[in-house]
C-alpha positions, 0 to 999 in steps of 0.5 A, spaced: 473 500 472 478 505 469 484 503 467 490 508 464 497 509 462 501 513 463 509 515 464 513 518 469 521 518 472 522 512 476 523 515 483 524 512 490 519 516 493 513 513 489 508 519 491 513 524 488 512 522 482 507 527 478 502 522 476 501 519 483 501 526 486 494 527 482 492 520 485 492 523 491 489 528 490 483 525 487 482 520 492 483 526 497 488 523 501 490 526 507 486 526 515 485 519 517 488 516 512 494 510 513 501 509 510 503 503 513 510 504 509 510 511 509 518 513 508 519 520 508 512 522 505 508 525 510 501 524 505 496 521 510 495 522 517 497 516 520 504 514 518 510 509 519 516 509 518 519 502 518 527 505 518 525 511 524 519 508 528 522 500 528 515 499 528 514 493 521 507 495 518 503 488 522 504 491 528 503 499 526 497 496 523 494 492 529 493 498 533 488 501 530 481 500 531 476 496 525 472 500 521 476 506 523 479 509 518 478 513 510 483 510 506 490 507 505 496 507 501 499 501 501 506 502 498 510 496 500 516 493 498 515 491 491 519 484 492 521 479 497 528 482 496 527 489 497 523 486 504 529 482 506 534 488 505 528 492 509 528 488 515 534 486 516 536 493 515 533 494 523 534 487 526 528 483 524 530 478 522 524 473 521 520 478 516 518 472 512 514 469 518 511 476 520 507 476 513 505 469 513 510 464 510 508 466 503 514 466 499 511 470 494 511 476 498 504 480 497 504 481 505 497 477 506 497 480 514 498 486 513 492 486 507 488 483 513 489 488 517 488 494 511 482 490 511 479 490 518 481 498 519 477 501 512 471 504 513 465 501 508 466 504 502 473 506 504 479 505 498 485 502 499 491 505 494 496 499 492 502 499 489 507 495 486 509 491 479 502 487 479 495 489 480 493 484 486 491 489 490 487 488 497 482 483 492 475 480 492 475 476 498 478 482 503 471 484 500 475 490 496 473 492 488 478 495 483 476 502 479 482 504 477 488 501 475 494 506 473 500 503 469 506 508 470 512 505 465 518 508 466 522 507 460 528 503 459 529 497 463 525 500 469 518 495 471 512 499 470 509 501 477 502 498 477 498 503 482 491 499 484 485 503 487 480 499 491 474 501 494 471 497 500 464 493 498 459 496 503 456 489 503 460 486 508 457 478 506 461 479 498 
């Protein structure tokens, strides 16, 4: 596993920072790749944008086929505040029951449904303010670990790679 640090301007527009934009060009983000919470970024092929599309990422997710696709960003809400902001936002107000009823946020469903879509050997790319990722039991193992630090009083932004195990019995 490949862990690393590295600093960066915060930005609300996470793939704009120039150490993610490396990222993903290593992982050769692009056609057939899924952004779940794509914002205003256009990287993957597949994507939504909770704000314009009124689509939240369960749903958008559920749509597509399993083992269909080469990698996905997963670039949610970093806490249970920013999802609360987020949904109600758009008028959806049991988003704590679409995601499970995990009051420590993390999204566990819409990581279930990441999981079903990958190909084997397909990546996920993770972030948020911990390295949790898709994990062992979605059948996903790290081999990047990427510390952003901001500086001041910014949290780090923790970019997680995964890689989905092509034994399906992990």
């Amino acid at each position: 596993m490949l862990i690393y640090r590295e600093w960066s301007m915060p930005n609300k527009w996470t793939f704009e920072m120039p150490v993610v934009k490396r990222l993903i060009q290593k992982y050769n983000v692009g056609l057939n790749w899924i952004d779940p919470f794509c914002g205003q970024s256009n990287v993957a092929e597949y994507r939504n944008d909770l704000a314009v599309d009124k689509i939240d990422a369960f749903d958008f997710l559920s749509k597509f086929n399993t083992s269909t696709l080469t990698g996905c960003l997963f670039d949610p809400p970093y806490s249970m505040e920013q999802t609360k902001r987020s949904y109600q936002s758009i008028g959806i107000a049991d988003w704590q029951t679409r995601y499970g009823n995990n009051k420590n946020g993390g999204f566990p469903n819409v990581k279930d449904q990441i999981a079903r879509i990958l190909y084997p050997n397909g990546y996920c790319i993770s972030f948020g303010w911990n390295s949790n990722g898709l994990g062992k039991k979605r059948g996903f193992e790290i081999i990047e670990v990427v510390l952003i630090a901001h500086g001041g009083n910014h949290n780090d932004t923790i970019v997680t790679v995964e890689q989905k195990s092509t034994n399906l019995t992990d």
